[in-house]
N, C-alpha and C positions, 0 to 999 in steps of 0.2 A: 121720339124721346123714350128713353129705358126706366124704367121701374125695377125694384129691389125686393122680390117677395122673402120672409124670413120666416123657416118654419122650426121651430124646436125639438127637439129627440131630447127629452128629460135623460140626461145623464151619460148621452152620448150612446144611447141602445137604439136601436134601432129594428123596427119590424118589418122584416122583407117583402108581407103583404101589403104593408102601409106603403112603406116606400116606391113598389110597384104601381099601385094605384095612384098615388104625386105623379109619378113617372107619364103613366098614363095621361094622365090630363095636361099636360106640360106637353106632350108630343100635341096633344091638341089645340094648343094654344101656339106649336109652331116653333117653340123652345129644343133648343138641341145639346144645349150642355150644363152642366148647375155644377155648384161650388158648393164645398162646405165651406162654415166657417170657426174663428177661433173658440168660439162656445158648444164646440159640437152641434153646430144647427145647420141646415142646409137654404142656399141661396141659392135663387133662381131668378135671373134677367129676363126681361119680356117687352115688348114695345105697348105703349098705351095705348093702343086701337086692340091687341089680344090678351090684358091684363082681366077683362071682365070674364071670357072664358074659361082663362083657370082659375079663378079665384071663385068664380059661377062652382066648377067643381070642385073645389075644397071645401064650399058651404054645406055638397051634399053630402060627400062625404064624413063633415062634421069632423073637418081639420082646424085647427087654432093658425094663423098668420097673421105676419106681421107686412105691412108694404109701406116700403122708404120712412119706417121707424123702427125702434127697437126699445119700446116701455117694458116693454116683459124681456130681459133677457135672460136666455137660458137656464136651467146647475148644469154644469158640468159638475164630473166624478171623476175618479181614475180608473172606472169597471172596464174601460177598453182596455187595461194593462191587467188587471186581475187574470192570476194562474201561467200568463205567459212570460210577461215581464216582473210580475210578484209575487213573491211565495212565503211559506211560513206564515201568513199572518190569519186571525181570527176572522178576517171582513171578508166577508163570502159574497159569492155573487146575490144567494137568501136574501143578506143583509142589504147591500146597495140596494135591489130592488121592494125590499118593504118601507127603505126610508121614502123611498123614490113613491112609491105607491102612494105615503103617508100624508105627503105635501098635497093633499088635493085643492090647490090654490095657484094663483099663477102669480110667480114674487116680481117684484117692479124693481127690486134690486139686486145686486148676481150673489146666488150662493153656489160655492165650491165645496164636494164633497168629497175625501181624500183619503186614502192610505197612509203614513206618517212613511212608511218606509216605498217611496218611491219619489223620484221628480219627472217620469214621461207627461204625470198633468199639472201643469201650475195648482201650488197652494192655496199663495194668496193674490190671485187677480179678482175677487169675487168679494166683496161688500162683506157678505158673513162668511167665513170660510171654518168648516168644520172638518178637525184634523182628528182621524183613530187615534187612539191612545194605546203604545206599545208596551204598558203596563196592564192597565186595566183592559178585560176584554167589555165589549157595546159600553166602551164610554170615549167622550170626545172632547176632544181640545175645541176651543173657539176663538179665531183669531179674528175682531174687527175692523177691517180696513176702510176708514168713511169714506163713504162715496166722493167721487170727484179729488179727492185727498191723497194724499200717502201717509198720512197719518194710520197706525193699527196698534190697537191694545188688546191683549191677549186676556180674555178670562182667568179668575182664579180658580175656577169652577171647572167639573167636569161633567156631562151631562149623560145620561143615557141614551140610550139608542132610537128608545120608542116615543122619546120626547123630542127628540131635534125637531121635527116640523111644528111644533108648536111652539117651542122657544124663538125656533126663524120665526115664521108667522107674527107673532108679540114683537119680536127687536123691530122688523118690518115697519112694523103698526108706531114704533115709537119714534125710529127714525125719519120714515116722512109728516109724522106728525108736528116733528119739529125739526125740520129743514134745517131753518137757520143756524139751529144751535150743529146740528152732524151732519148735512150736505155742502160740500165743497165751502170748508173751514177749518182752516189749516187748525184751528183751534180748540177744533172739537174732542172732548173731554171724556174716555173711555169709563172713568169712576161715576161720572154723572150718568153717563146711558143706563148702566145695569143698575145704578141708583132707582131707574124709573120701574127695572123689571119686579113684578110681584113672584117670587123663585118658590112658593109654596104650593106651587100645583105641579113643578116639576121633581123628578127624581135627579139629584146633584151630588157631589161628592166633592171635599176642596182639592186639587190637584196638587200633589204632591212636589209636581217639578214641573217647570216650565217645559212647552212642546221642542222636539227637538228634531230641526226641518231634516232631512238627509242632505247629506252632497247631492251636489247634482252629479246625474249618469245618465245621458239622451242613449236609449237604449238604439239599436239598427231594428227600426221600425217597418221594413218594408217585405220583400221577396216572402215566398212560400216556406216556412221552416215548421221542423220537428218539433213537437212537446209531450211529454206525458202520454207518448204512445196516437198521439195525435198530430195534426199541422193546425198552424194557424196562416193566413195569407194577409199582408199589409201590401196596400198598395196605395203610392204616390205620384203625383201628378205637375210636372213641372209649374207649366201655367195653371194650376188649380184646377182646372178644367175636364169634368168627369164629361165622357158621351151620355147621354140618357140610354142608348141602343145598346152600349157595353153596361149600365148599372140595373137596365132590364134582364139582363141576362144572367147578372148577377145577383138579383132577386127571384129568378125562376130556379135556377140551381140552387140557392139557399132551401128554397121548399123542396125543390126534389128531393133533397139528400137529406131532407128532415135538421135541417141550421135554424132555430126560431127567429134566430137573431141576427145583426151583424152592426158592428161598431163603427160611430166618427171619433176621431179624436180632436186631441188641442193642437196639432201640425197640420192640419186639413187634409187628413189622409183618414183611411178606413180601414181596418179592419176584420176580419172574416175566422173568428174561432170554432174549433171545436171538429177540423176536417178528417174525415175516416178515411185509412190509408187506401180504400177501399176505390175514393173520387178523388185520390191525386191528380190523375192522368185527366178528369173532365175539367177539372180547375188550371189547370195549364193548359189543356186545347184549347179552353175558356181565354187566356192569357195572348194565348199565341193567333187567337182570332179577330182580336182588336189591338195585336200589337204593342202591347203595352210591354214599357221597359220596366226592367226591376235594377235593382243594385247603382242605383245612384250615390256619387261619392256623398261621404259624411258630410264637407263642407257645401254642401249643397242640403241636406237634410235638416243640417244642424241651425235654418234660418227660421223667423218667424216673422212676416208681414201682417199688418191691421189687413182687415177683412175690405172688398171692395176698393183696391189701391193697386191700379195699374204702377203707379209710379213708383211705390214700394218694391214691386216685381222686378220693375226694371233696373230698379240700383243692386234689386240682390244681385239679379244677373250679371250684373257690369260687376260686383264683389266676390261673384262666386270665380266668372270668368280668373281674375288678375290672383286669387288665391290657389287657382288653379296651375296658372302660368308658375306662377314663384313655387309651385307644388308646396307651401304653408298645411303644415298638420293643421288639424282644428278639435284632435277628437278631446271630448269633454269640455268643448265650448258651446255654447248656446246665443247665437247674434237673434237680435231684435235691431228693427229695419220702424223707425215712429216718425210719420209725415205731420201728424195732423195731433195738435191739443189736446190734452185728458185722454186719448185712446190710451189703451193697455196692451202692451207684448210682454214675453216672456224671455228675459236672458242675462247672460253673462255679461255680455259685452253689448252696449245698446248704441247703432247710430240713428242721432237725432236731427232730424233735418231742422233750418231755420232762416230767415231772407236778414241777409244786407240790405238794410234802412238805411235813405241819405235823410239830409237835414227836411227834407219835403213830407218826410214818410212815404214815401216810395220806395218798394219791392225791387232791389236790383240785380239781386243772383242769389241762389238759394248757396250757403255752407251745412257745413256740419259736426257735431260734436259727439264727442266722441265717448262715455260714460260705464264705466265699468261697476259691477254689483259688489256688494260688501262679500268677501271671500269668493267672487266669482261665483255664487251661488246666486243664481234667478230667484229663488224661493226667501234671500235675505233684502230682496228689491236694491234698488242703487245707492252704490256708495260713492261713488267719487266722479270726477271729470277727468277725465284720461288725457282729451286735447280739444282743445275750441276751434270753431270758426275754419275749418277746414275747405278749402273748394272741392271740387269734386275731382280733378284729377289728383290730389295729395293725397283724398280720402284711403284707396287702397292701400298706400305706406303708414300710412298713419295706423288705419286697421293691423293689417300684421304686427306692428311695434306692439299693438295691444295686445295681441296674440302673444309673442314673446313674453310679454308681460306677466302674463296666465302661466305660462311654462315656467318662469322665474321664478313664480307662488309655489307651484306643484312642488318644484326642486324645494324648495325655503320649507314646505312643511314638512318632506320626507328629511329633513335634516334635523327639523326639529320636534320631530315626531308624531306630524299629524299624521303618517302616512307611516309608522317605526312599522308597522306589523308585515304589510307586503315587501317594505325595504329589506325587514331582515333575513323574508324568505329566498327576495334575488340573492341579497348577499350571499346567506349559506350556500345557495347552488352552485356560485361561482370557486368558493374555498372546497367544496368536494370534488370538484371535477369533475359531474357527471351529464349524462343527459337529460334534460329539460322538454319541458313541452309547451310551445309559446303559442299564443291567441295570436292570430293574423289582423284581426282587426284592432286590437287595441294593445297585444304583444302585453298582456299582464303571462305570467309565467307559472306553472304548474309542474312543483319539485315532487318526485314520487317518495323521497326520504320522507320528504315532512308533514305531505298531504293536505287535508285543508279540516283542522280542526271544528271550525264554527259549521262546516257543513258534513259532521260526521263519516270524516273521512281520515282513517288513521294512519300513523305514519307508516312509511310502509308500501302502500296502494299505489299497483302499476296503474301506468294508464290508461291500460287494454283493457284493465279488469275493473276501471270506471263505468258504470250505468251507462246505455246507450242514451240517455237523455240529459246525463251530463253540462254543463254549460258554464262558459266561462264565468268567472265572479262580478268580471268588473261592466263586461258589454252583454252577455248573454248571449256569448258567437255561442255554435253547435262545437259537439267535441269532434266531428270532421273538420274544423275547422282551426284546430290547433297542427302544429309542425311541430316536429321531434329537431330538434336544435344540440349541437355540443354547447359549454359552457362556455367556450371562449368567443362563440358570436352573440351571444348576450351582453345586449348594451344599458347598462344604466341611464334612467334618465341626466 
């Protein structure tokens, strides 16, 4: 019989020496691979005759675990995307980690801790979900979603910085205090909750405008890429399934080359910031010594399974396979893959598995349905049913349909000008006749007449004489990674 140890990385950070040491004791307990999961936490399988050994050493080392429960679940943050995947913004790494410092408590319900301007980490899958404020710098949106619910009511309120963990801590304190009234109740009453909070010991500000989530853009999370005179290394793993021999390894070269840190995310992949051009070459012999693939298609990336769900895995695979086959675009899609009751995933397009009951109640084949997010954004949770009651061989057509569906939207809003600004930069390219330079991965286009305003780039500016760190707007490819294009093979969506 298997057991399910669950250990937390507040915010998705993670310490190379910590995690070395896990590693360690896990090899001695006979353990050969561990998972992350959706909360940036790490899962480790073990049979119950070697469960007392590591768990013997996680006492001494005075690690916190969880085995085959989850009371404490994690914060996740977005700091595994801060500087690589976001930029401009006031929330510094400083910042994440003094909030993170600040919570010296372990919350029993999930808080999310967020950038406003990103979607690589879910907003709001987290009970309290606290969102930067693109106005105000250290103050914060708070969005509450009740537990077990999808119910969420947005504060009018803006908080400070140095107060979030005390206002979580207090909501905490009020919510399982009163269960019935805000745990799993469709009913529960967002005006009555902060009715109960006393707001005279915190610093608040009334918010001006309601929070304003970003589109989603699932950034290309994996391979070794450039930044700011640096690399960052992502790496993913089909069946979730890290070696502990290759994540040793990569704890010993994180200390070598002086990396304090290295990140989980909410894709169950990791992250490795901050690489000096200097250990390129030992980070790829590193790569190239366990084999590990990089550049997996987007429609393969762009899934997200519940944590601990062979089965999950399997239908992505049977989804990923047949979108493969039809070669189905997906980029800026986000599927979510839900087996099981009240779990939470993160997406656009969500299939939900569910059994064919006869009149006996008996279980006779699983279908599935098919549910698409309000504006296709994961971050505005679900808005509609797309198609019911699906078997599992219609499932794959039925998906794509949805997918076309998503593409219908895009077109629908460059038309009616949710999208007028990059519409009318293709447009102009195409009426000058000149040469272009298209992103390979996501084919957004880059006109050297017109440049890119919002990023201080005036009109004018070749594309040679673009910064070597350059990056596209919409995916964050590298600027090797654009083609120089005439205007006449420039296709509108």
């Amino acid at each position: 019989m298997y057991q399910t140890i669950i250990i937390n990385f507040p915010g998705g950070i993670i310490s190379p020496g910590n995690l070395y040491n896990i590693l360690v004791a896990a090899t001695k307990a006979r353990i050969q691979y561990v998972r992350f999961g959706l909360r940036q936490q790490l899962l480790l399988d073990t049979t119950s005759y070697n469960i007392d050994i590591f768990t013997g050493e996680m006492d001494k080392l005075g690690i916190d675990y969880e085995v085959d429960s989850n009371n404490f679940p994690n914060i996740i943050s977005s700091y595994p995307a801060e500087e690589i995947f976001i930029r401009k913004t006031w929330l510094t790494e400083g910042v994440y980690k003094d909030i993170l410092d600040d919570i010296d408590f372990k919350p029993c319900i999930k808080v999310n801790i967020c950038d406003s301007d990103q979607s690589f980490t879910p907003m709001l899958t987290g009970n309290i979900n606290w969102i930067a404020s693109s106005q105000s710098e250290h103050y914060w949106h708070l969005i509450i979603r009740f537990p077990k619910t999808n119910v969420t009511y947005e504060w009018n309120q803006l908080c400070y910085t140095n107060h979030i963990a005390q206002v979580t801590k207090v909501l905490e304190t009020i919510i399982t205090n009163n269960a019935t009234c805000f745990v799993d109740n469709v009913l529960a009453n967002g005006e009555d909750l902060f009715a109960r909070l006393d707001t005279e010991s915190f610093i608040l500000k009334p918010a001006e405008n309601t929070v304003s989530l970003s589109s989603f853009n699932l950034p290309y999370y994996e391979g070794l890429n450039r930044y700011n005179n640096k690399y960052w290394l992502g790496i993913y793993r089909r069946d979730e399934l890290f070696n502990i021999a290759f994540l040793k390894k990569i704890s010993q070269l994180c200390l070598d080359t002086k990396l304090g840190q290295l990140c989980c995310t909410s894709w169950k992949s990791i992250i490795i910031k901050g690489i000096d051009e200097k250990d390129k070459n030992r980070w790829n012999a590193l790569l190239e010594e366990f084999e590990i693939n990089m550049r997996h298609a987007a429609n393969e990336l762009n899934f997200q399974v519940e944590d601990n769900c062979n089965e999950g895995l399997a239908l992505k695979s049977f989804l990923v396979k047949h979108l493969s086959i039809d070669d189905t675009r997906t980029f800026g899609i986000c599927f979510g893959i839900k087996t099981r009751k009240k779990s939470e995933v993160f997406s656009s397009i969500l299939i939900q598995k569910r059994h064919v009951i006869n009149f006996l109640s008996i279980k006779l084949f699983p279908v599935y349905d098919i549910l698409c997010a309000k504006d296709f954004n994961p971050n505005e949770r679900t808005g509609e049913i797309f198609s019911r009651s699906n078997p599992l061989f219609l499932l794959p057509e039925q998906l794509r349909r949805a997918v076309f569906k998503f593409y219908k939207y895009r077109l629908d809003s460059i038309k009616t000008g949710k999208q007028k600004q990059n519409f009318q930069i293709e447009e102009a390219a195409i009426k000058d006749g000149i040469f272009l330079y298209q992103c390979n991965n996501c084919l957004t286009v880059y006109n050297e007449q017109i440049g890119e305003i919002e990023n201080n780039i005036t009109p004018g500016t070749a594309f040679k004489d673009l910064p070597d760190d350059y990056c596209c707007t919409l995916c964050d490819g590298e600027k090797d990674n654009f083609t120089k294009i005439d205007q006449s093979v420039l296709q509108l969506l």
